[in-house]
C-alpha angles and dihedrals in degrees: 000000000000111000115182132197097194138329144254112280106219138015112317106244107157133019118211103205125195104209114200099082096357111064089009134050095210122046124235103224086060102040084065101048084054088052095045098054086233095106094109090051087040095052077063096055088041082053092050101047088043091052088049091244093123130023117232093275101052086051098047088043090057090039097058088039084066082065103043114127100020129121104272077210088077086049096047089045087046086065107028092111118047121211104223128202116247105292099356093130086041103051093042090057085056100046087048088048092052083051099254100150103221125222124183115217106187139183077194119087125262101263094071098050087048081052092050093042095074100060094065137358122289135184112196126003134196133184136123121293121246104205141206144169137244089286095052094253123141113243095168161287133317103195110205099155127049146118109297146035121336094004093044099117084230079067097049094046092053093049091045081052101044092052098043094047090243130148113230088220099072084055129088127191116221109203153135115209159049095276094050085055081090092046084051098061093044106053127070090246125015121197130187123217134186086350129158103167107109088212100060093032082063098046093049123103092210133022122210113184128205129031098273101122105195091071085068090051094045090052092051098049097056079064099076 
């Protein structure tokens, strides 16, 4: 079922897609601590950040110190095959043939959207850094996308825009979830996919049920 508010008002040229939940069926935080053998001390810092005791960044930073020390390989092997959501390669490939240019806006880490990115063309991609040291251990988390201010992805999306002279209103932002409400109000359309959280259900222009990703892609590309 696709369901719309209101519709882009010129011409699609680029699409802003979350990924966890989104792109992807499984969510790359948790495929390494699964990985990691860390999930049950992790279900305590996700706790924390849902009850407002900690902000993102302190929950993505405690999340990244239970891996401090480990081998980034068994990050980089948790996420080297993505489980995309029914169509997702596909539709990309059509969105990059009609000429949409694609950018991947993540709460997840780096490794994953590198991962992603070659399935299909990207242009620009953010999410927060995983990083090691010369020995390929992890030491911790950069965290470059989040909730709120300067690491809200809506601000992100403004200042991709401002630096690259393009207007907000021939972009539309692809998500599922509370953190890509930001990205919704920013861009010139906001959609929301596979999605199951009230508050961005209710902040999206258009609503696309299901996990059959080329629904997304066919309403898109009635935008341009």
């Amino acid at each position: 079922m696709v369901s719309s508010k209101r519709r882009l008002n010129q011409p699609l040229k680029v699409v802003s897609f979350d990924v966890d939940g989104t792109l992807t069926s499984s969510y790359c935080w948790i495929e390494i601590h699964e990985q990691l053998g860390t999930a049950d001390n992790a279900r305590q810092n996700r706790e924390a950040y849902f009850n407002g005791e900690i902000e993102y960044d302190v929950w993505a930073e405690r999340d990244a110190a239970l891996w401090r020390g480990r081998d980034y390989s068994e990050a980089v092997k948790a996420l080297e095959t993505p489980k995309f959501l029914d169509g997702v390669v596909e539709g990309m490939k059509r969105l990059a043939d009609a000429g949409v240019e694609i950018i991947l806006l993540s709460g997840g880490v780096d490794i994953n959207n590198n991962v992603l990115s070659k399935h299909f063309p990207v242009m620009d991609s953010f999410a927060n850094i995983l990083m090691h040291d010369d020995e390929g251990r992890i030491v911790g988390v950069d965290t470059r996308v989040g909730f709120e201010g300067e690491l809200s992805k809506g601000h992100i999306l403004r200042q991709w825009a401002k630096e690259k002279g393009l207007d907000l209103g021939a972009v539309v932002h692809v998500g599922d979830s509370e953190n890509d409400i930001a990205a919704f109000e920013a861009a010139g359309l906001g959609v929301a996919f596979h999605c199951h959280h009230e508050g961005t259900l209710d902040a999206a222009d258009m609503i696309i049920a299901g996990r059959d990703f080329s629904k997304v892609v066919d309403a898109l590309l009635e935008m341009q």
